[in-house]
C-alpha positions as CSV (number, residue, x, y, z in Angstrom):
1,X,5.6,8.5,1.0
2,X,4.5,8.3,4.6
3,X,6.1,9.1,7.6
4,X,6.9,5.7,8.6
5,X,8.5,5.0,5.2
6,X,10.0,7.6,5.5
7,X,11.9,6.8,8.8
8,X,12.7,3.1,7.5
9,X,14.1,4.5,4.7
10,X,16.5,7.2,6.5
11,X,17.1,4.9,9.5
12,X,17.5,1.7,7.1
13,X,20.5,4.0,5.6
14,X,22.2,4.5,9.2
15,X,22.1,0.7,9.0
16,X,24.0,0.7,5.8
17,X,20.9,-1.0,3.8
18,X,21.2,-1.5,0.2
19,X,18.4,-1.7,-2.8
20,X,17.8,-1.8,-5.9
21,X,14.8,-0.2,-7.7
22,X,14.3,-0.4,-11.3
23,X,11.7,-0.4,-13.5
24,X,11.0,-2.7,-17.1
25,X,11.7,-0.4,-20.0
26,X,8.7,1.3,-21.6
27,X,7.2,-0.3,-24.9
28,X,4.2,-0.1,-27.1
29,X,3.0,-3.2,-28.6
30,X,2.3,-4.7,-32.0
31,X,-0.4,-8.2,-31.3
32,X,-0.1,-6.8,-27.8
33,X,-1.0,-4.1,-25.3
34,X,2.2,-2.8,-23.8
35,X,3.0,0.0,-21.2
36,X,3.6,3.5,-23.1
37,X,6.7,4.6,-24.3
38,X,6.0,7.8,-22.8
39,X,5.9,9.5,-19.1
40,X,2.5,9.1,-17.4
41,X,1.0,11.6,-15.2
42,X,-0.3,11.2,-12.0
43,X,-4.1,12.4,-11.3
44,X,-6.8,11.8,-9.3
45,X,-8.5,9.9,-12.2
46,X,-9.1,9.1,-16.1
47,X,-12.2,9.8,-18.3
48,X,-12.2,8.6,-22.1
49,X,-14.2,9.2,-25.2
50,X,-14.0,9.0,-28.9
51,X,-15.3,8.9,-32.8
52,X,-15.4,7.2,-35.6
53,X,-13.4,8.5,-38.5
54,X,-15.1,6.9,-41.4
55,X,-16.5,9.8,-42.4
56,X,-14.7,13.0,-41.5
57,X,-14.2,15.2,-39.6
58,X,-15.3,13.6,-36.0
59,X,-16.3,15.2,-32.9
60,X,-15.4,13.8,-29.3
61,X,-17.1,15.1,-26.3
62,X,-15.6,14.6,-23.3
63,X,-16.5,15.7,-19.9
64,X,-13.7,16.2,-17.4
65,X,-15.0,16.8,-13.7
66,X,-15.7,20.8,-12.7
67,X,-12.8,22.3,-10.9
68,X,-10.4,19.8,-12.0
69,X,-6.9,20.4,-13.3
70,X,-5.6,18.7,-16.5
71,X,-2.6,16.8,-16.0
72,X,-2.2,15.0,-19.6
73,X,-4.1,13.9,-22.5
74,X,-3.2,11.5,-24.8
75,X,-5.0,11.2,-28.4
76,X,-4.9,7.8,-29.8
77,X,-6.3,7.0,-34.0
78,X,-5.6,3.6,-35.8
79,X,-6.6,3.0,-39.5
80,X,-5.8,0.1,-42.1
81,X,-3.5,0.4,-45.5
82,X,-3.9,-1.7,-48.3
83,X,-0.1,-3.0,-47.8
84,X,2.3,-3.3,-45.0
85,X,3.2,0.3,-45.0
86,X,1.8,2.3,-41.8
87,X,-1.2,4.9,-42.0
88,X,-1.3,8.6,-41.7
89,X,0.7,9.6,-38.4
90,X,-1.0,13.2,-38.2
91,X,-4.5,14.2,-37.6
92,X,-6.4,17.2,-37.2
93,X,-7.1,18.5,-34.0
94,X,-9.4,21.8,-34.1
95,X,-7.9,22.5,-36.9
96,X,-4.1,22.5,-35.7
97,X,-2.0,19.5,-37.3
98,X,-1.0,16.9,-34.6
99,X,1.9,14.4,-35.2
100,X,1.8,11.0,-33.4
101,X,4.3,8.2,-32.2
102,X,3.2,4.8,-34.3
103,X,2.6,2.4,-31.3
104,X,1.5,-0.9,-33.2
105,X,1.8,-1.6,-36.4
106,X,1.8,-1.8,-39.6
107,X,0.3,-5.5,-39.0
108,X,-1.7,-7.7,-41.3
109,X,-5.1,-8.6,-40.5
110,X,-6.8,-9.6,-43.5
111,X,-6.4,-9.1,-47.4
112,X,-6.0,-5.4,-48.2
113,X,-6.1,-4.3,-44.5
114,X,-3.0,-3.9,-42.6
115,X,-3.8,-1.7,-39.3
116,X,-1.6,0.7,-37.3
117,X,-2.2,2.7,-34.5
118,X,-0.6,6.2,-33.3
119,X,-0.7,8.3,-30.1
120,X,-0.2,12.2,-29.3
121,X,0.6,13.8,-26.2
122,X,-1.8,16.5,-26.8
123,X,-1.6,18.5,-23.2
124,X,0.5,21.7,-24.5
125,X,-2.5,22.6,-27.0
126,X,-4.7,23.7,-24.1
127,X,-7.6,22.5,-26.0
128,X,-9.1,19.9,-22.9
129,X,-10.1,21.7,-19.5
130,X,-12.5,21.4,-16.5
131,X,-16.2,20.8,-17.9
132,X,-17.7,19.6,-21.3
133,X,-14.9,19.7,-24.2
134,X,-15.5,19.1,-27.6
135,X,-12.8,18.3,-30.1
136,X,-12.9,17.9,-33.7
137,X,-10.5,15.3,-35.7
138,X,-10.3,14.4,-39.1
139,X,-7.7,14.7,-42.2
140,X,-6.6,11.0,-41.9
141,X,-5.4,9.3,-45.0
142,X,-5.8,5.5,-45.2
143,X,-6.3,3.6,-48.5
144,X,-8.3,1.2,-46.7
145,X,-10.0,2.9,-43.5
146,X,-9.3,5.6,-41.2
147,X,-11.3,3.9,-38.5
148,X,-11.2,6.3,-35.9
149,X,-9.7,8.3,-32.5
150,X,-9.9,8.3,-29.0
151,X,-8.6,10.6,-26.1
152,X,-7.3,9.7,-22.7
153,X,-7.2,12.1,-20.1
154,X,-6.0,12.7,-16.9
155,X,-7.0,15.0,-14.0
156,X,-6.8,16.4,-10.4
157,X,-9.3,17.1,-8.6
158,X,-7.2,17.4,-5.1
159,X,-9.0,14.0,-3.7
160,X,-6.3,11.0,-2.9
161,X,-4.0,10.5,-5.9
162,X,-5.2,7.2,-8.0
163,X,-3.0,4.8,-9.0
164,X,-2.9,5.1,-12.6
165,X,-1.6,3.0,-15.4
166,X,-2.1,2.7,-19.4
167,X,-1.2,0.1,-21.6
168,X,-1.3,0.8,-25.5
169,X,-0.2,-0.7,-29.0
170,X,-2.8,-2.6,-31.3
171,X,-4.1,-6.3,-30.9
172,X,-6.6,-7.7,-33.2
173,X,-8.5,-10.4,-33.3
174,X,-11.0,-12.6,-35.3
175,X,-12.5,-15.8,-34.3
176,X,-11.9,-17.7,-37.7
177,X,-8.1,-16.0,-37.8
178,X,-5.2,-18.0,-36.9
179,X,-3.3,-16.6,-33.9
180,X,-1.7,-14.3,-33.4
181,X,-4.7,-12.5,-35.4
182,X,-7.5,-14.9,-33.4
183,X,-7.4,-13.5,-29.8
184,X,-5.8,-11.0,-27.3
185,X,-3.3,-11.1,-24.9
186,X,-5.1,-10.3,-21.3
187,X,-4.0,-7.6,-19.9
188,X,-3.5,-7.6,-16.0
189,X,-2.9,-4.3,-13.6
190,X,-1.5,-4.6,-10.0
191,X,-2.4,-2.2,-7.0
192,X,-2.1,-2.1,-3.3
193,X,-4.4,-4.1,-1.7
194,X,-7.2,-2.2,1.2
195,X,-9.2,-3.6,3.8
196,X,-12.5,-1.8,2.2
197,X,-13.6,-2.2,-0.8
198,X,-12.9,0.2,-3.7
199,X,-14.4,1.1,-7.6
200,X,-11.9,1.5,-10.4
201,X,-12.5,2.6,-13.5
202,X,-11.1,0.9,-16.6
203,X,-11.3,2.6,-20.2
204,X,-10.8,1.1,-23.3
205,X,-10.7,2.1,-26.8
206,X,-11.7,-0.7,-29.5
207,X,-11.5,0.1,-33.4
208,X,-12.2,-2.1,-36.5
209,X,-15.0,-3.1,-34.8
210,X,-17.4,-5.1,-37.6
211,X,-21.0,-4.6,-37.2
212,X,-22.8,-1.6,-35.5
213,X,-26.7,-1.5,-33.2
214,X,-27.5,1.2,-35.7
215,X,-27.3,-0.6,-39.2
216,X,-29.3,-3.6,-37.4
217,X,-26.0,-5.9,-37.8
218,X,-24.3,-6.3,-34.6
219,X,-22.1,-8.8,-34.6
220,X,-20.9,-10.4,-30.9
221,X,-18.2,-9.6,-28.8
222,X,-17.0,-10.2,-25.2
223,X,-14.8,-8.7,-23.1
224,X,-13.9,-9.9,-19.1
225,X,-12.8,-8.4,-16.4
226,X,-11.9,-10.6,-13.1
227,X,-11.1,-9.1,-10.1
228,X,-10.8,-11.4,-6.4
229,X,-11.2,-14.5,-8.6
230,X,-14.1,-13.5,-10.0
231,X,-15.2,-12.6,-13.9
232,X,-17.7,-10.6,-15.0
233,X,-18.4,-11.1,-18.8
234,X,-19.3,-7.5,-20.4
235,X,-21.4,-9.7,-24.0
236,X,-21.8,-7.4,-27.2
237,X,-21.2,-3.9,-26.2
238,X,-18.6,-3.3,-29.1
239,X,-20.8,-1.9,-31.6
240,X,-19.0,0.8,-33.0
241,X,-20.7,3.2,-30.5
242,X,-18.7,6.4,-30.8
243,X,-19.8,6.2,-34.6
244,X,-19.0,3.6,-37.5
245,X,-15.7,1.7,-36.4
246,X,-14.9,2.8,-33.2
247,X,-15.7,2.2,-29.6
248,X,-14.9,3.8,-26.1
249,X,-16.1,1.4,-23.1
250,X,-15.9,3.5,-19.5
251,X,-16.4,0.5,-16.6
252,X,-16.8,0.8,-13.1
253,X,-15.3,-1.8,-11.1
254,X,-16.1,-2.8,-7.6
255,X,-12.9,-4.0,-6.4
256,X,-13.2,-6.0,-3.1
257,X,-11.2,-5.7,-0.3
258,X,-7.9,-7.2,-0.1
259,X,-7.6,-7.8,-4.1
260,X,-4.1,-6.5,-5.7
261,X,-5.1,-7.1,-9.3
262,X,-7.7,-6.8,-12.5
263,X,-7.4,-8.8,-15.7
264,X,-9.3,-7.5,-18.7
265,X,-9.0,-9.4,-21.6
266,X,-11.1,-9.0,-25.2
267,X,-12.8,-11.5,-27.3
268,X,-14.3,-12.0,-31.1
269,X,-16.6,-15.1,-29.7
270,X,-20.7,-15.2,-29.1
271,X,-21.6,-15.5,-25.8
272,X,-25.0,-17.0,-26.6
273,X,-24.6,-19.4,-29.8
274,X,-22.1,-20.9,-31.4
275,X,-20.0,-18.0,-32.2
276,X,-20.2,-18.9,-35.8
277,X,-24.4,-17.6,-36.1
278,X,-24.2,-14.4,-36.1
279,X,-20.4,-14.8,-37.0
280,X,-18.7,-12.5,-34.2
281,X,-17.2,-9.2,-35.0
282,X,-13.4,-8.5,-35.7
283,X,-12.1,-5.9,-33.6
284,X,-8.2,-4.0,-33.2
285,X,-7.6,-3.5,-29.2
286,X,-6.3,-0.1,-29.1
287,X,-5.4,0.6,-25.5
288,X,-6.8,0.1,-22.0
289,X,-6.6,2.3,-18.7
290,X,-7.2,1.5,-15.1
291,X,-7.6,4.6,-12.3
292,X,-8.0,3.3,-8.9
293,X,-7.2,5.1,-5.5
294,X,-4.7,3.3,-3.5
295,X,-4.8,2.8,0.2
296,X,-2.2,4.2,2.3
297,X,-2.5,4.0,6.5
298,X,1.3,4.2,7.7
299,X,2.1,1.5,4.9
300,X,0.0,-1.0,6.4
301,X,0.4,-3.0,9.7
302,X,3.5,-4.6,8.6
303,X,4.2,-8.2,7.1
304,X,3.9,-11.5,9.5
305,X,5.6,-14.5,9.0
306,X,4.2,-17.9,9.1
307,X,5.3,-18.4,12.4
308,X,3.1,-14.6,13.3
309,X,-0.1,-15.8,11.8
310,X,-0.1,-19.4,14.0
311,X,0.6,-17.5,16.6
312,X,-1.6,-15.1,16.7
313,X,-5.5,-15.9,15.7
314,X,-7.0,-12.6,17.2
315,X,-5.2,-10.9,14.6
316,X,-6.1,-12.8,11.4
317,X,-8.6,-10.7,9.4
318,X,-10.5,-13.2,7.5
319,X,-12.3,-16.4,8.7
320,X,-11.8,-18.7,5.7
321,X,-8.6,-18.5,3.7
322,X,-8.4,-20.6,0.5
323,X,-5.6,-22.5,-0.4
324,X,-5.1,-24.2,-3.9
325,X,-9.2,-24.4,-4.2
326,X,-9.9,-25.8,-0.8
327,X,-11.2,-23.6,2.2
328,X,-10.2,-23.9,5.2
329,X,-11.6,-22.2,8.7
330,X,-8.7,-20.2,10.8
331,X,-8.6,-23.3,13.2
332,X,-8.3,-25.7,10.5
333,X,-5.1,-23.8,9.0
334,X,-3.4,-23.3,12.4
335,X,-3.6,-26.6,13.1
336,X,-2.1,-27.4,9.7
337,X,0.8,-24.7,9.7
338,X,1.5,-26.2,13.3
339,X,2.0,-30.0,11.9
340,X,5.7,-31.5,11.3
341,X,6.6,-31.5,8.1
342,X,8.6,-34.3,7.7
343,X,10.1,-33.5,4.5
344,X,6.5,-32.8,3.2
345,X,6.9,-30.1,0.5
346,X,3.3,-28.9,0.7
347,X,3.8,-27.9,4.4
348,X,6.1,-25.6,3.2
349,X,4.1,-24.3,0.6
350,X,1.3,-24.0,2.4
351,X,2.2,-21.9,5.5
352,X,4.3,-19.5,3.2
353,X,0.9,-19.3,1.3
354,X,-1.1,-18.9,4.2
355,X,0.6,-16.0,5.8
356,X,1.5,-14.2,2.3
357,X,-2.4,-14.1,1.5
358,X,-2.8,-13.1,5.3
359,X,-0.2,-10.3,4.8
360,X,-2.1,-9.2,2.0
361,X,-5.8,-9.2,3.6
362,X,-4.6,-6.7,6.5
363,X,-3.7,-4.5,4.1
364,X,0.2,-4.5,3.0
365,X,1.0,-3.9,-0.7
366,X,0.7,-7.0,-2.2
367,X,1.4,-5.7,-5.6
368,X,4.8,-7.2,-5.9
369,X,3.5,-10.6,-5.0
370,X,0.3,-11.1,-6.4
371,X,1.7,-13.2,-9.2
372,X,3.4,-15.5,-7.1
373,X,0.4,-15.8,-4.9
374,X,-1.6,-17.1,-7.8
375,X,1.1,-18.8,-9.3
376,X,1.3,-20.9,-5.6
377,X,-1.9,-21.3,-5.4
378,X,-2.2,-23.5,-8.5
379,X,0.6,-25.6,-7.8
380,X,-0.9,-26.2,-4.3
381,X,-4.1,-27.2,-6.4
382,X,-1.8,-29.6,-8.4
383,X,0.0,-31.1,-6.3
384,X,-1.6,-30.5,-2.8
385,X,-3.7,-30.4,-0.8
386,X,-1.3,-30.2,2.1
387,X,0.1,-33.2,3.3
388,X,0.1,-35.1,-0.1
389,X,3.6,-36.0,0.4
390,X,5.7,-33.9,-1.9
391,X,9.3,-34.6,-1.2
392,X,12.3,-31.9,-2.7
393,X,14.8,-34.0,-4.1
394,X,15.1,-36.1,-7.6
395,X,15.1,-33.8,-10.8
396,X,11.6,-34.8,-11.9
397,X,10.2,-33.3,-8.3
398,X,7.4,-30.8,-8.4
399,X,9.3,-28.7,-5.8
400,X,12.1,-27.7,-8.6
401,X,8.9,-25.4,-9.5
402,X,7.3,-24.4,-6.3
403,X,11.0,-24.0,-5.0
404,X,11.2,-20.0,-6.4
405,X,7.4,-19.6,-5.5
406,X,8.1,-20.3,-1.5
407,X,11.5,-18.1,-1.7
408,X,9.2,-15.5,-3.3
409,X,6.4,-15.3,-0.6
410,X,9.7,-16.0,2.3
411,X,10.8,-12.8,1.4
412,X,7.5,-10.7,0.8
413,X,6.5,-12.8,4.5
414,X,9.4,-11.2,6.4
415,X,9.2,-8.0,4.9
416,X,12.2,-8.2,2.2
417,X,10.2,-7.0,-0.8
418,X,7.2,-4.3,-1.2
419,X,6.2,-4.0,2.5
420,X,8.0,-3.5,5.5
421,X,7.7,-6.5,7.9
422,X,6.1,-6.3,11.5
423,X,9.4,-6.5,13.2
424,X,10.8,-3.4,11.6
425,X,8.1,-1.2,12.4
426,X,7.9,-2.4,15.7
427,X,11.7,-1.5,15.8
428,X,11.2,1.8,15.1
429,X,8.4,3.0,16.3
430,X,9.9,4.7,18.9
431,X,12.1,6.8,17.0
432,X,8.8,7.5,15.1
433,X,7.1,8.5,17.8
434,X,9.5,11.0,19.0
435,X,9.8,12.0,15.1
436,X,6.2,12.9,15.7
437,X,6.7,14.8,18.6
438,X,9.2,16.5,17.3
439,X,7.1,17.3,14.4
């Protein structure tokens, strides 16, 4: 926490402020990626690797930056049983037996196959440190396939700590498979946004995966990842890689400045045919990581309102600002946030829009309002562009839906939800300052 948070917080007490924090309760998934049901370190940063545990035992090499202190790893398997009745929930690690929580699962995927996937906090063995580690696993029992393993770690190297956060359980899919067995859930992270771009990394374990470079019959896959708006397809690098049925993918992600959010979602498709020649592969989604190191400057210059932004054009810090798929210069925008609304809904929308995306660009948390933002920005696509006459009454008006959007961005504009607002630090900057001195 910063100073200046700090000295809200204490001086927001004086006041006689009240909040509320509280967090969704922890949950592993089944058809679904879910956050652990588990405590997460913090750390500096992630690295993953794994095997394939068709044949036994496997060996995972995993290379964990020099000088860096272990904060957690986390060993994740998943195999198939020939009924409903979940897999072996300890492996071998090194030779000591390891007992894991079942996180997904048992759940049918095809005749004789039901998969289910386990986790182990394995930290307390001592067996991962600084440098190249290798571990060996084995001793699964599955009637139908032990497919393989995986392990997560976490570390310190004493640069910035990363924002870090897992999500785990099993999610398969298969092109020709009804749903919920034909495709996976995306799976979207939030951060603070900077005014510089950063690079994240996002692991992911895949097992189950049919088809593999070295038997000459890799079948397609795709996975995306879209960040600022933008989606990179990642075509055909599931290929059971880490050995037959199991596959650890390590991305870097340039994340641009500004963004608070990165979807990754997974798909059995064929990027370059018909998806039905070759046939695409089958896969179970086993768990996906994101590291990225968050940007802290006294919490940011403090949220505007509408009424800041028109107000002040030297301080906007982009040019163009989009608005429900139409870009506007800074002049254009003013001059629409300064127009009467006359009962015109998409005024509304728009200036709260307009300053929350502002708000965001110079570098407040937008974490807590990313949703919305997107969320407004697609019923201004709908039922905008501004001025399109969107009135708020009758039951059948579009503004029963952006109505909670605009309260939403209000709040997050005039600094109710994850970032203080201008005003406030203005307010107390000069108790800060003499804090300082005093310091």
């Amino acid at each position: 926490m910063t100073k200046i948070t700090q000295w809200i917080v204490v001086a927001c007490a004086g006041l006689l402020c009240m909040g509320l924090m509280a967090g969704d309760a922890a949950a592993d998934g089944t058809e679904k990626l879910d956050s652990p049901s588990l405590s997460i370190e913090s750390g500096t940063g992630i690295v993953a690797a794994g095997t394939g545990l068709v044949s036994q035992p496997g060996t995972i090499a995993i290379d964990v930056p020099d000088s860096a202190s272990v904060k957690q790893v986390l060993l994740y398997w998943e195999g198939q049983m020939e009924t409903n009745i979940p897999g072996d929930d300890t492996i071998t690690v090194n030779s000591t037996n390891v007992t894991g929580s079942l996180i997904g699962g048992s759940t049918f995927f095809f005749g004789g196959a039901y998969s289910s996937a386990f986790r182990a906090d394995i930290t307390s063995l001592g067996l991962v440190s600084a440098g190249p580690n290798t571990l060996t696993v084995g001793e699964l029992v599955f009637d139908t396939a032990a497919n393989g393993a995986g392990i997560l770690v976490i570390y310190d190297d004493g640069s910035d700590e990363a924002a870090i956060e897992i999500r785990d359980g099993i999610d398969l899919a298969f092109i020709n498979f009804s749903e919920p067995r034909g495709s996976t859930i995306p799976q979207t992270f939030t951060f603070a946004a900077a005014p510089d771009m950063r690079t994240a990394t996002l692991s992911l374990f895949f097992s189950s995966v049919a088809g593999a470079i070295s038997t000459g019959n890799q079948r397609p896959t795709s996975i995306e990842v879209t960040v600022d708006g933008v989606t990179t397809t990642h075509s055909n690098i599931l290929h059971s890689g880490d050995g037959e049925e199991w596959d650890t993918v390590n991305l870097s992600v340039d994340i641009p400045a500004g963004t608070t959010s990165l979807t990754v979602q997974a798909f059995s498709r064929d990027d370059f045919g018909d998806g039905q020649d070759p046939l695409a592969a089958s896969f179970a989604w086993i768990a996906a990581a994101l590291s990225i190191v968050p940007f802290e400057e006294e919490d940011g210059p403090g949220t505007g309102t509408p009424g800041y932004w028109k107000n002040h054009p030297e301080a906007w810090p982009v040019a163009l600002i989009t608005i429900g798929e139409m870009t506007y210069t800074k002049a254009e925008a003013i001059a629409l946030m300064n127009m009467p609304e006359k009962g015109d809904k998409t005024h509304t929308m728009f200036r709260a829009l307009v300053a929350a995306k502002l708000n965001v660009h110079a570098g407040n948390d937008g974490s807590c309002i990313a949703e919305t933002i997107n969320d407004a920005d697609d019923w201004m696509a709908t039922y905008g562009p501004v001025g399109s006459g969107v009135k708020a009454g009758g039951k059948d008006s579009p503004w029963r839906e952006g109505e909670p959007l605009y309260s939403m961005l209000d709040d997050y504009n005039n600094g109710e939800l994850c970032a203080p607002s201008r005003d406030s630090i203005e307010l107390f900057l000069p108790f800060l300052k003499l804090l300082l001195e005093d310091d």
